[in-house]
C-alpha positions in Angstrom: -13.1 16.7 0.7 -12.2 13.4 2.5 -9.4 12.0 4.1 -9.1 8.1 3.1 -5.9 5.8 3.7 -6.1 4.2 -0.1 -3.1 0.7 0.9 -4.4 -0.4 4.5 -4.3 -4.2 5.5 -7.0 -6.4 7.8 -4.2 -8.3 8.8 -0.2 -8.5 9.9 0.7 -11.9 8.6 0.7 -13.0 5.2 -0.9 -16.4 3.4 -2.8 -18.7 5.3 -5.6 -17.7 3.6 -8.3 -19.7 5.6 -6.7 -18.1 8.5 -6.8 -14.9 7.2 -10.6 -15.6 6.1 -11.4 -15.9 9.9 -9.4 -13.0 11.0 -9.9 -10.7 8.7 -13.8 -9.4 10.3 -12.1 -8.8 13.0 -9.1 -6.9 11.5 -11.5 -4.4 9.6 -13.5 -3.3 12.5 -9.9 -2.3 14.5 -8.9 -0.8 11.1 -12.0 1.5 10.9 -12.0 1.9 14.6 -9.0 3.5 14.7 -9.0 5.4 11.2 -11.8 7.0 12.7 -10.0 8.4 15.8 -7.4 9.2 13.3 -9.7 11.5 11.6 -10.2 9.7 8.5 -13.4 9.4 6.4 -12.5 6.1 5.1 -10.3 3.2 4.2 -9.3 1.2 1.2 -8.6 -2.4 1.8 -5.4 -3.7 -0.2 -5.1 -7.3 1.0 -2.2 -9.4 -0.8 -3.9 -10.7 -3.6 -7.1 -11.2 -2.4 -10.2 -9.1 -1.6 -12.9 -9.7 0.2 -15.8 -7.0 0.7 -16.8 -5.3 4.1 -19.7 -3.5 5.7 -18.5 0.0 6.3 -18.9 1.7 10.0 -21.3 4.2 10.2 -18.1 7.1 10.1 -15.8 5.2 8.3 -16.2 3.9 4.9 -14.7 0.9 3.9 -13.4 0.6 0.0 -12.7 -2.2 -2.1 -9.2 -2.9 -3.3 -6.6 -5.1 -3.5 -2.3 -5.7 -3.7 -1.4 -7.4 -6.5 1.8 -8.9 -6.9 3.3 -9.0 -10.2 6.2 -10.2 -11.6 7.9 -6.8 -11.2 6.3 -5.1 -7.6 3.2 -4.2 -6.1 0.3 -2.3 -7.7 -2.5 -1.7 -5.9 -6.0 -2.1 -7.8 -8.6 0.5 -6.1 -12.6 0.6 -7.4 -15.9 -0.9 -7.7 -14.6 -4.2 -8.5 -11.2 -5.5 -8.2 -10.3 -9.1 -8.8 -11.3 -11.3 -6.1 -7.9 -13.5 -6.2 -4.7 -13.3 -8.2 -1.9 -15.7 -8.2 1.3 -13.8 -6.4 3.7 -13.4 -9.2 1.0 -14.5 -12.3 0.6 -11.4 -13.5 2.9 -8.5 -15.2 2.9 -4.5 -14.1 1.0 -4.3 -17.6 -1.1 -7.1 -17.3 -2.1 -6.1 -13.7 -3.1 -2.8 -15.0 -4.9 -4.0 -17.9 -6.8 -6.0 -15.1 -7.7 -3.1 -13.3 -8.9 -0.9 -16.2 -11.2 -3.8 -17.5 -13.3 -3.2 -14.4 -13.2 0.0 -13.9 -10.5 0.4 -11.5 -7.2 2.9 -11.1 -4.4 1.2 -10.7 -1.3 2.5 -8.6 2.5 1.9 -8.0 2.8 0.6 -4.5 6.2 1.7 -2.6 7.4 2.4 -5.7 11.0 2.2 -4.3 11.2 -0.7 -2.0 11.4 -4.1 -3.2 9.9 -3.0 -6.6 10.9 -2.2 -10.3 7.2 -1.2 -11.7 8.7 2.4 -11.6 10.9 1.5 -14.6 8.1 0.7 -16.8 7.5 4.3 -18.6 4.7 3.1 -21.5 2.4 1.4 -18.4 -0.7 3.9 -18.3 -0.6 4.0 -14.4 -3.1 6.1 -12.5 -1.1 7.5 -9.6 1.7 7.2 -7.8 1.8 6.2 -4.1 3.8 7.7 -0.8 4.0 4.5 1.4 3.8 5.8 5.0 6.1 2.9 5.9 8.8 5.1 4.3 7.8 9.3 4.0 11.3 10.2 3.5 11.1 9.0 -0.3 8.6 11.1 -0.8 11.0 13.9 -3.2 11.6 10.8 -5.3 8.6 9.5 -5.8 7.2 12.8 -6.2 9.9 13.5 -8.7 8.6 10.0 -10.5 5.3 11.2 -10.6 5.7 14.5 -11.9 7.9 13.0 -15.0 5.6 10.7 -15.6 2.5 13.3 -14.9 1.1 11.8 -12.6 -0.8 12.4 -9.2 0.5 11.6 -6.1 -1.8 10.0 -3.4 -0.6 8.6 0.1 -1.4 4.8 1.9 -0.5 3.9 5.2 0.3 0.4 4.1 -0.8 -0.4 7.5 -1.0 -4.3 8.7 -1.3 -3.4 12.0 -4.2 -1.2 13.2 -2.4 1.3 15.1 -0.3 2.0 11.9 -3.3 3.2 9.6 -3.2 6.8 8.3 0.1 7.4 8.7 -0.5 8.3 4.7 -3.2 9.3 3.6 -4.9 10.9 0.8 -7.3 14.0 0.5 -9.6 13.2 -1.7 -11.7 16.3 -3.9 -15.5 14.4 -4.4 -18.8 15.0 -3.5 -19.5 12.0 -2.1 -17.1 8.6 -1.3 -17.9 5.9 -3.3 -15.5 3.3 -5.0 -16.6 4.9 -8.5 -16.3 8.4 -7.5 -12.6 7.5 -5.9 -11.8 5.8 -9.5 -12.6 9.4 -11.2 -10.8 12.0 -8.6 -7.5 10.1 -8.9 -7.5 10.2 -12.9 -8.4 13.7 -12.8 -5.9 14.7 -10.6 -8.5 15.6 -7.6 -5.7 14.3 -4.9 -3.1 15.1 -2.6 -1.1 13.2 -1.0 0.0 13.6 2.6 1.9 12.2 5.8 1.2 12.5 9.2 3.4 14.3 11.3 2.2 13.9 14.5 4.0 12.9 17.9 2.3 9.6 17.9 3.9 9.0 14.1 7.1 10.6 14.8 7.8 8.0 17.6 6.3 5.5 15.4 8.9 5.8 12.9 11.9 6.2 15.2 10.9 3.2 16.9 10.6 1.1 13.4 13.9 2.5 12.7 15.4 1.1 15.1 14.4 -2.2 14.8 15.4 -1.9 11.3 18.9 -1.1 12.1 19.3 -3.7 15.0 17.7 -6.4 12.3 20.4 -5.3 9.8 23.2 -5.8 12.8 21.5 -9.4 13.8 21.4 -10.3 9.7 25.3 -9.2 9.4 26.5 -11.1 12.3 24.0 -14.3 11.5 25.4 -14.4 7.7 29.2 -14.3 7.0 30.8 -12.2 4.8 31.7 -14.3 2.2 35.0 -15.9 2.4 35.1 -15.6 5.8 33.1 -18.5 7.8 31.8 -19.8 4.6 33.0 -22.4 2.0 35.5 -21.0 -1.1 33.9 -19.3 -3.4 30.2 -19.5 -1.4 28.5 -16.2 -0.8 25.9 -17.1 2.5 23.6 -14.0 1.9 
């Protein structure tokens, strides 16, 4: 059994590519650093449309993946060789998918209820389904999703900052970890999904909530409601 954070991030900022290029060794060693402490055997690199491989530590392995962003939501691409670049939007959830099969990949609904409609698409021969740690409390949806579409379930952190990794995870049944064997224990099932519930994540959470709720109060006073402050017929949001 092994405990690996399948949707984790070597970086907090998105584009800039040559930026991220130059950041991104850096990013990987805090990310494995600190999955370690967390008690994980290993990590699976999702960057936004783009992957680039990395040496794994000698505790923490470090899998190859990637986010792609299709014309309907995210679906992470997890195996022995996912596409090195896609074009954000390029692709459909089937096309994606297709992508991901051709070389020998699974491929999984990311946060299949934020910002996403991929979970509408019943004929898509997904692999898995995934629990975002960024937002547990869906979990009895999406684990009502997967079970209609029978489907397993697996967990990812979606972490883009390092202290945020494993806060989803994934137990994973295999007798070793390697990118192929991952591939085979999600399509047979050999996963489980889980979320941290320690004090560390607890707080974690609370605090992100918070900031959530005080951004919603900033956006509300910062945008109108329309017809008031805002030209006839103009809606500001």
């Amino acid at each position: 059994m092994y405990a690996v954070d399948l949707h984790t991030h070597t970086r907090f900022f998105h584009g800039r590519r040559s930026l991220g290029d130059r950041f991104d060794p850096l990013g990987v060693r805090l990310l494995a650093w600190l999955a370690e402490r967390r008690g994980l055997e290993g990590v699976v690199t999702t960057n936004h449309d783009y992957f680039t491989p990395f040496e794994s530590t000698a505790n923490v392995a470090t899998l190859p993946g990637i986010e792609i962003t299709t014309s309907r939501g995210h679906v992470l691409v997890i195996g022995p060789d996912p596409p090195e670049e896609t074009e954000p939007g390029a692709l459909t959830p089937a096309e994606a998918v297709d992508l991901a099969h051709e070389r020998d990949c699974a491929a999984i609904v990311a946060h299949p209820f934020r910002n996403s409609t991929v979970r509408e698409l019943e004929e898509i021969p997904f692999d898995a389904i995934e629990v975002n740690g960024k937002h547990p409390r869906s979990r009895p949806l999406v684990q009502e999703l997967a079970e209609s579409r029978d489907l397993p379930l697996v967990g990812g952190s979606d972490a883009h900052y390092p202290f945020e990794v494993g806060r989803a995870y994934t137990v994973v049944d295999a007798e070793r970890l390697t990118p192929a064997a991952l591939v085979e224990a999600i399509r047979d099932g050999r996963v489980d999904a889980r979320v941290s519930q320690t004090r560390f994540d607890q707080l974690l959470r609370r605090g992100y909530r918070a900031i959530h709720r005080r951004k919603r109060v900033i956006d509300a006073i910062e945008r109108p409601t329309p017809g008031v402050g805002s030209p006839p017929g103009e809606d500001s949001s």
